[in-house]
C-alpha positions in Angstrom: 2.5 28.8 1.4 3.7 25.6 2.0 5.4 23.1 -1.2 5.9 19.6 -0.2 7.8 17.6 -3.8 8.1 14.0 -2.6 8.8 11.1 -4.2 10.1 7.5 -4.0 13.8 8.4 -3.0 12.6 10.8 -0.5 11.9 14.7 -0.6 12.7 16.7 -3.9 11.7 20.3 -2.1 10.0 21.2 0.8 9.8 25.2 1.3 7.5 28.5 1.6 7.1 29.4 -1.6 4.9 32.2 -2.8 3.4 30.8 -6.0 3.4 27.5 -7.8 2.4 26.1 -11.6 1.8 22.3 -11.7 2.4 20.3 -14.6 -1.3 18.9 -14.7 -3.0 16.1 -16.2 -5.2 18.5 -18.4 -3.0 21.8 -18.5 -0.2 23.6 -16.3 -2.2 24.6 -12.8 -0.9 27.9 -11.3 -1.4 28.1 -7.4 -1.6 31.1 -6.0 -1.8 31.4 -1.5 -5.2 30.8 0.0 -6.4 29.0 -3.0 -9.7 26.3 -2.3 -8.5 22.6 -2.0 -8.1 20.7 -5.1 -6.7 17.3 -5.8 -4.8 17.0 -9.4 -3.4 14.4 -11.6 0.3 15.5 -12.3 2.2 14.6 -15.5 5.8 14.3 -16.2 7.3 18.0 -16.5 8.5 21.2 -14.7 7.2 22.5 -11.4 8.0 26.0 -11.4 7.5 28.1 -8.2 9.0 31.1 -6.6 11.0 30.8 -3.7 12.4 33.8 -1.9 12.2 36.1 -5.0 14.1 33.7 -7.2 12.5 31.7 -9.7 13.0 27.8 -9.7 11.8 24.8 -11.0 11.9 20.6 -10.3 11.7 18.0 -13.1 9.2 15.4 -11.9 7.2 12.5 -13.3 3.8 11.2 -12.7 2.2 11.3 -10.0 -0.7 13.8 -7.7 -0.7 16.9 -6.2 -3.2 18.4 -2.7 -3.5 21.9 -2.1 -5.3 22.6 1.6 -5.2 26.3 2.0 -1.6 27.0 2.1 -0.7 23.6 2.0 0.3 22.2 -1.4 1.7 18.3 -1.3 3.4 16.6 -4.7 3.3 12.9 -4.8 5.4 11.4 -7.9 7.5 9.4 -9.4 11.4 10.0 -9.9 11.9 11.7 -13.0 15.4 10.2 -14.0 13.9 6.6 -13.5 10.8 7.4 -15.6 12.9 9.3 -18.6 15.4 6.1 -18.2 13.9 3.0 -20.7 16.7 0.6 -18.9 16.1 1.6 -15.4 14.9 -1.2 -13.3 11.6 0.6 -11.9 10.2 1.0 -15.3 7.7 -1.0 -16.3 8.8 -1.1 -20.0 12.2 -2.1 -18.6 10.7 -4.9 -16.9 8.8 -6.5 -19.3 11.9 -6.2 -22.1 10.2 -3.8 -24.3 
């Protein structure tokens, strides 16, 4: 199946993968091929999927995640300017706290 990580700066991954676990809103969301479609609330964390045999994994922050059939699309923000208090694009860094 399909895994589509984007965010703001552009594509994190984009690759066939063969299974995928998704830092949801309520609980990590494994993915398996052929799965119904779902839409999910994704929270800052680890996607893990396999790719080729070989385990891997993307640090992400918030954001939403489609899965169509063999389709699965990640929407979020970056990760390093959600962990970063200082970075411009934060909203706590924006508002001085």
């Amino acid at each position: 199946m399909r895994l589509e990580i984007v965010a703001r700066r552009g594509v994190l991954f984009e690759g066939e993968v063969s299974d995928v676990v998704l830092p949801a809103f309520h609980g990590e969301m494994g993915i398996l091929p052929r799965r119904s479609p779902v839409m999910a609330v994704v929270r800052q964390g680890t996607i893990r999927f396999t790719e080729d045999g070989q385990k891997k994994s993307v640090e992400i922050g918030d954001g939403f995640a489609t899965v169509d059939s063999d389709h699965i699309r990640v929407v979020v923000e970056n990760f390093d300017e959600d962990r970063d208090p200082n970075h411009p694009t934060n909203p706590a860094a924006a508002i001085g706290e």
